[in-house]
Steps between C-alpha positions, in 0.01 A plus 500: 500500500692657174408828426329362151281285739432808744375702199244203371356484843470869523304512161323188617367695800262733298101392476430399152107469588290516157192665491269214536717383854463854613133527432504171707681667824278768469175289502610227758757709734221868486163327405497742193393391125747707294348640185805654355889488577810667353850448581698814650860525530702408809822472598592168657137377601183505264174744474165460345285782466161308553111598436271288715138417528290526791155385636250702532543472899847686487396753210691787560818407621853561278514310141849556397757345760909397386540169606871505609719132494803532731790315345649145677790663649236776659254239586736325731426853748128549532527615814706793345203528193235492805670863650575627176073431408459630858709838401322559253136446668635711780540822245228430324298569820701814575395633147785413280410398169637152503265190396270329767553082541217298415495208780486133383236230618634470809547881541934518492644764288727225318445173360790202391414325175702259362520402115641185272777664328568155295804420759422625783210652711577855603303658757427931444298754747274656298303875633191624309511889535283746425619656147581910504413774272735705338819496294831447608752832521739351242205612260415831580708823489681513822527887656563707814179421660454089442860483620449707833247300577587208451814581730252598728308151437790316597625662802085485600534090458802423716354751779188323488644171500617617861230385609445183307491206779547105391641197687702438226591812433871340576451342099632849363814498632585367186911529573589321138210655278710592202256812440537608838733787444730441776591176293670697155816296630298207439532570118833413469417123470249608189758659291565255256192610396667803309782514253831657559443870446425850642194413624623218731823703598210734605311244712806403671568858616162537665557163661817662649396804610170366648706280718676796604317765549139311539535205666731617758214758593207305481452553894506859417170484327122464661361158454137436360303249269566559168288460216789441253386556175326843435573442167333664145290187476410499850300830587207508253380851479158668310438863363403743708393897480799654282694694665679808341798397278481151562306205427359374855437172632432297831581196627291225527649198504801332677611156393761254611592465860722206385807657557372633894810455685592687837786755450527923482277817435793577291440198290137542421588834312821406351293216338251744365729757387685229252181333381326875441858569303434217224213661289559882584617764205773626803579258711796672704192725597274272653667415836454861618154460473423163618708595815350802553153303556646270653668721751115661555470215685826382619796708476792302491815540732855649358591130513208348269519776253885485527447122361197566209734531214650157559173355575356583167811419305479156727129441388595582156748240537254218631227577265750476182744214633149258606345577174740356264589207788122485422485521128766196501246288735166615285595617172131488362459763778787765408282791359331522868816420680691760320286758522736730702761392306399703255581834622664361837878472379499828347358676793747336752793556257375869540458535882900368450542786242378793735680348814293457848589858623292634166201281515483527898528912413177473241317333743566637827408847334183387327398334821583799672323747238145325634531650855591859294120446384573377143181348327454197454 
């Protein structure tokens, strides 16, 4: 297949459900009658935010669900969607805020739908979830404390997860995942997808050094399930009693277990140290925070924290290089696919600036200011 015919197929795989078909999956695949429906933005798959009726027998129960439509590509691994809806049940009982799974009829956690596209049928999974309160992080003010914690929220996931038990649990060694961050090499096959300028000479310097000084350690760092994507859209969070000097909120939602995938504690927080990065007034002054809650939980080894400057830089890397591969498969989609692009170039092109031993210096010292009994 060309690589014109490779980017059709790709754009092909994303639901185009209208409203009226979705309202349909949710009344023949839950048994609900859907009294209002909205579109929300996605990524590569498609979400409805959807208000639903119910008989006076069930009165009581949740109203607002997201009805979630797992692209083609996706759908051809529901086994991997069944552990990921699993994950996600399994925290939810352990007291994370993440969304409960309304069963179908015939009481699964997933259901495969398929729909006349004009030349072909194309068959989705499709999840009704329970729809969380709360705003996401990217539009609050970001300080000390919502940082530290959620660090401390992300090392508290992958310890839990520990414990998380599945036949196939097997589905998450995911060894090709492009957002798995062990894969940033994988990006050099996407690079068309930027012009021929200092932000691509950039990208290919990460790619280096991560195969270097990364991937040749990999069995240096302690393996866990990942949830991959603690980004500023994915932690919802509400206002809580102010705290002095800064505005205070909690989290209560998590979204997105999409991107689960099994690979490093070291991971989880160098994936939540980039995304907390994009919307902050001083982002070279987040990671000290976000790994000191982290390390509440987990402290990481000389080797893991030895690696965290790469990792972020690598992240940045993904989340910038996939975008505008993205943008060139979905261009109707750009101003959610380039989100981090907005402040994401200028932020790596600044890590560059400083140089690893600075950045590692501001945030080793931060993190290390917490156990001096700094406030938070």
């Amino acid at each position: 297949m060309s690589s014109g015919d490779d980017r059709r197929s790709q754009a092909l795989a994303k639901p185009a459900f209208s409203e009226a078909q979705a309202c349909a999956v949710v009344e023949s695949e839950f048994g609900f009658q859907v009294s209002e429906i909205q579109p929300l933005p996605s990524y590569d798959d498609q979400n409805f935010r959807v208000r639903v009726s119910r008989p006076g027998d069930a009165a009581g129960g949740p109203t607002e669900y997201v009805l979630k439509i797992s692209n083609t590509e996706s759908s051809k691994n529901p086994d991997l969607i069944e552990v990921q809806s699993r994950v996600a049940m399994f925290l939810h009982e352990a007291g994370f805020p993440t969304a409960s799974v309304c069963p179908t009829r015939d009481g699964g956690v997933t259901s495969l739908v398929s729909v006349d596209s004009g030349s072909q049928t194309k068959s989705h999974v499709v999840r009704l979830l329970t729809y969380l309160p709360g705003r996401p992080v990217a539009e609050v003010p970001v300080g000390p404390r919502l940082l530290y914690e959620i660090g401390r929220l992300a090392a508290t996931l992958d310890k839990t997860l520990e414990e998380f038990h599945h036949p196939k649990l097997r589905c998450l060694r995911r060894e090709t995942f492009i957002w798995n961050l062990r894969n940033v090499p994988l990006l050099e096959k996407y690079l068309s997808a930027l012009g021929q300028d200092r932000n691509r000479e950039m990208v290919e310097e990460v790619i280096r050094l991560f195969k270097e000084e990364v991937t040749a350690k990999l069995s240096h760092f302690r393996e866990c399930v990942n949830h991959g994507d603690l980004n500023d859209h994915n932690i919802l969070v509400e206002s809580s009693e102010p705290a002095s000097g800064d505005a205070a909120f909690r989290v209560s939602g998590i979204l997105d277990f999409e991107d689960m995938s099994c690979g490093y504690y070291v991971f989880e927080v160098a994936i939540a140290i980039m995304y907390m990065m994009i919307e902050s007034r001083d982002p070279m002054g987040v990671g000290g925070h976000v790994l000191a809650g982290f390390e509440s939980v987990i402290p990481l080894t000389p080797a893991e924290r030895g690696a965290l400057f790469l990792l972020v830089c690598g992240r940045f890397c993904q989340s910038l290089v996939m975008a505008a591969h993205s943008c060139r498969l979905h261009p109707e989609n750009a101003e959610y696919l380039m989100i981090t692009a907005k402040t994401g170039w200028k932020h790596l092109q600044q890590m560059f600036a400083m140089g690893r031993r600075a950045v590692e210096e501001l945030w080793f010292d931060m993190a290390r200011s917490y156990g001096s009994g700094v406030s938070v």
